[in-house]
C-alpha positions in Angstrom: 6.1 89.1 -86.4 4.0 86.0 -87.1 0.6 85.5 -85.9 0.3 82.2 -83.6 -2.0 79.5 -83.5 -4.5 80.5 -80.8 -7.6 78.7 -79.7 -10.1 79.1 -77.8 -12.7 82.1 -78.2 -11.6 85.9 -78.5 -13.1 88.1 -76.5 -15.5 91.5 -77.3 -12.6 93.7 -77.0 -9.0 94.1 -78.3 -6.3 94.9 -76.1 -3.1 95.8 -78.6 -0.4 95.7 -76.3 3.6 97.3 -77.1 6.3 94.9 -77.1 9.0 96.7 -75.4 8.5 97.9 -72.2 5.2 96.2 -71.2 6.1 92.8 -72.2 9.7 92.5 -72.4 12.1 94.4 -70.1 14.4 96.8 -72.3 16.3 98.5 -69.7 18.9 95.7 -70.2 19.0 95.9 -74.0 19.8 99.8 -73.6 22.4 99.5 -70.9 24.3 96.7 -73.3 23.8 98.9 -76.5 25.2 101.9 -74.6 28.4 99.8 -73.4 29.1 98.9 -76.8 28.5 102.3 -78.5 30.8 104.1 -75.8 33.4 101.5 -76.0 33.7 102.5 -79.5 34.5 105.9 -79.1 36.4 105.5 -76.2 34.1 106.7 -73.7 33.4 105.2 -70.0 30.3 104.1 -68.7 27.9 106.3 -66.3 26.2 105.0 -63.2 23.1 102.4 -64.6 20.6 104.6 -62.8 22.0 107.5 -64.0 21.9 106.6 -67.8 18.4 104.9 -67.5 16.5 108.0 -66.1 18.4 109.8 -68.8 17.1 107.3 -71.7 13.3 107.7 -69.6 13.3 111.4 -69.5 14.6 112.0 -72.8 17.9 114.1 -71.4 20.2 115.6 -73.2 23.2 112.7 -74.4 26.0 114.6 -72.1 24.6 113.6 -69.1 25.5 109.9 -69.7 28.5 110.6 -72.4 30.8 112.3 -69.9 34.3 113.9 -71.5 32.5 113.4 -74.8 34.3 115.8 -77.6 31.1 117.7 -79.3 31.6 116.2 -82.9 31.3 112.5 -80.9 27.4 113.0 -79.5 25.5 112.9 -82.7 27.4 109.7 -84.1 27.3 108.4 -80.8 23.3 108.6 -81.0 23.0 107.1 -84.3 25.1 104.2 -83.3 23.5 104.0 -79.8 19.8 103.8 -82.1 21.7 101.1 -84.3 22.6 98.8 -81.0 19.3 99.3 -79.3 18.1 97.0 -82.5 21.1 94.4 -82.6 20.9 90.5 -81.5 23.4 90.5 -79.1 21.7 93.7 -77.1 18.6 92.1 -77.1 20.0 88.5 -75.9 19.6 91.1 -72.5 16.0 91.0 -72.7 14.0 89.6 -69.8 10.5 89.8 -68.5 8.9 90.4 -65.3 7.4 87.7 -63.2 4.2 88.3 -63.1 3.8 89.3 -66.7 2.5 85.7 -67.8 -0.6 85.9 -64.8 -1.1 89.2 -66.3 -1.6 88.3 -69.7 -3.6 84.6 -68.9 -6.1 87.4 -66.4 -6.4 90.0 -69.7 -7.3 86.9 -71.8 -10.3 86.4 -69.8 -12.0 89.5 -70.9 -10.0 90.1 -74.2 -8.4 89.5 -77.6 -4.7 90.1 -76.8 -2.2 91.6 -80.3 1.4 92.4 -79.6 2.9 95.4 -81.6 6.0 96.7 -82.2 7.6 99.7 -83.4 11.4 98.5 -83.5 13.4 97.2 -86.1 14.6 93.6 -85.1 11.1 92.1 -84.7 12.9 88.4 -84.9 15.3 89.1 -81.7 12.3 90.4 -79.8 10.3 86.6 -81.1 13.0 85.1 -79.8 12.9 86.4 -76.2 8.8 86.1 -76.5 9.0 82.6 -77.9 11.8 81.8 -75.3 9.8 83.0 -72.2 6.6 81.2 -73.7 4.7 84.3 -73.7 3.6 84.3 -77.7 0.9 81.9 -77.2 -0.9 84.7 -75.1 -1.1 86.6 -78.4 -4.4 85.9 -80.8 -2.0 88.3 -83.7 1.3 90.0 -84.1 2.6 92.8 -85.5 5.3 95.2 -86.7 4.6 98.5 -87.4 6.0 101.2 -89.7 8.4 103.3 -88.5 7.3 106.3 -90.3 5.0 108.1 -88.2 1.8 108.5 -91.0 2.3 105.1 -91.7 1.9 104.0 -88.3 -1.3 105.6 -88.3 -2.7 104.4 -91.1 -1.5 100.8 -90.2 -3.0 101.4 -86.8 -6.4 102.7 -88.1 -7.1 99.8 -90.6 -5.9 97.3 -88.5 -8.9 98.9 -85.7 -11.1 98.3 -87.8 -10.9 94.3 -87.6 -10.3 94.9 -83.7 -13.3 96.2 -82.8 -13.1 97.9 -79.5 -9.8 98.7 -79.0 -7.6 99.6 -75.6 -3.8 100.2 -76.6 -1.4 99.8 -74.1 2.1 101.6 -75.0 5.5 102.1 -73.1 6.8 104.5 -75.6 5.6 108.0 -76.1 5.5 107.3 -80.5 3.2 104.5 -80.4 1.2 106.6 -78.0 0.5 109.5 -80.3 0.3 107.3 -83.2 -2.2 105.0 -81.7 -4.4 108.4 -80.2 -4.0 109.9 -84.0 -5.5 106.8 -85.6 -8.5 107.6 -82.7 -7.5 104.5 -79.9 -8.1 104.4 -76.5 -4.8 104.2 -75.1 -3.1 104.2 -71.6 0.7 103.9 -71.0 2.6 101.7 -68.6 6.0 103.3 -67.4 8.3 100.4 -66.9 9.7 101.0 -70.5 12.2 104.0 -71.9 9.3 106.9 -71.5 8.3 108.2 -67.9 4.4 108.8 -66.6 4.9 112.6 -67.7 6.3 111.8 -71.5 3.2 109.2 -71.6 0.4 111.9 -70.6 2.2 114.0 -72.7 2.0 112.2 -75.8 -1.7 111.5 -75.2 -1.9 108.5 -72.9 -5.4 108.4 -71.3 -3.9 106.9 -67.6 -1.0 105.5 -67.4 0.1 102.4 -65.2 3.3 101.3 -63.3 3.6 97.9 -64.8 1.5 95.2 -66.9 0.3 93.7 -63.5 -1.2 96.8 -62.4 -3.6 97.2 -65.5 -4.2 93.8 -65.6 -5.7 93.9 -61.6 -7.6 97.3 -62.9 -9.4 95.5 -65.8 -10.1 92.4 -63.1 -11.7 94.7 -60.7 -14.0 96.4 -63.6 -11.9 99.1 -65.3 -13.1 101.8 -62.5 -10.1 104.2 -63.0 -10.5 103.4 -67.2 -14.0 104.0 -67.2 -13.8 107.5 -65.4 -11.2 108.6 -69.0 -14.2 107.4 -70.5 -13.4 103.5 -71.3 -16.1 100.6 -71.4 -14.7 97.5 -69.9 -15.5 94.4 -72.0 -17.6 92.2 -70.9 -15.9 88.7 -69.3 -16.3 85.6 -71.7 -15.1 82.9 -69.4 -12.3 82.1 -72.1 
């Protein structure tokens, strides 16, 4: 991802916030990849609510692959990982309405950097750049798929940041960011639920972008008693 032209005066504290899930909406990208993947095998469709809460929980692959021969499910997963990352599934992408207010409120207090940990960094640009939402965004980055990696990546790049508050959809970038020693909450409108998110480490975790962006407004009350400082407002 490239890092925009931003100007104006960061603020005290770094807010790293995950691509998917906070800022753009993946349930859409999944339910395309997952039409595709069963068409090719043959296989109909479940119920939309039924295979999201499936992808959220982390469910076993029969309960959205019915009739599904046992030698099918494992390619079927590979090539269901393979779409989640394709242009056309993430032409689904959209974002909530109130993400922009959010991110314009955060930038009050705040340094904002996107991360990601998919592959296809230049579909999710696209939908960023489309919805005008990069400009919100001081950096950008991809980060390593490799687990370690991640961690390392995550613990130099903190040291530039500051203080640092990550906000993560996904339960990977959660325990990466907490193994590289981050402050970091999760927000459950991605493909992890609250419970996966506490599980993997998430401090508190926060229905939607909105929410934590009215929590940090108000004086980080609920952060502070996990043990956060809330930065101090710059007027940017």
């Amino acid at each position: 991802m490239k890092s925009p032209d931003i100007g104006g005066r960061p603020g005290t504290t770094t807010i790293v916030i995950e691509a998917d899930g906070v800022i753009l909406n993946v349930e859409p990208v999944y339910w395309s990849a997952y039409g595709a993947a069963a068409g090719e095998i043959g296989r109909p469709r479940t119920d939309p609510a039924v295979f999201w809460r499936a992808i959220r929980s982390a469910a076993k692959t029969g309960t959205y692959l019915a009739g599904a021969r046992t030698a099918q499910v494992r390619p079927f997963e590979q090539r269901l990982s393979e779409l989640v990352e394709s242009d056309d599934a993430w032409t689904a992408a959209t974002v909530a309405d109130q993400t922009n207010d959010a991110l314009r409120k955060m930038r009050v207090s705040a340094k904002l950097v996107l991360v990601s940990v998919g592959r296809n960094r230049q579909a999710r640009q696209k939908r960023l750049d489309a919805a005008g939402l990069s400009d919100h965004f001081f950096e950008m980055y991809g980060l390593p798929a490799e687990r370690s990696r991640r961690v390392e990546r995550l613990t130099a790049l903190s040291g530039e940041w500051g203080r640092v508050l990550v906000v993560a959809s996904t339960d990977e970038l959660v325990r990466s960011s907490d193994a590289a020693g981050l402050f970091t909450v999760g927000v459950s409108s991605g493909a992890c639920t609250t419970r996966r998110l506490e599980q993997a480490g998430a401090r508190a975790v926060f229905n939607d972008i909105a929410s934590l962006a009215d929590e940090l407004a108000s004086g980080g009350h609920m952060l502070m008693a996990h043990g956060w400082l809330p930065p101090a407002r710059t007027g940017a």
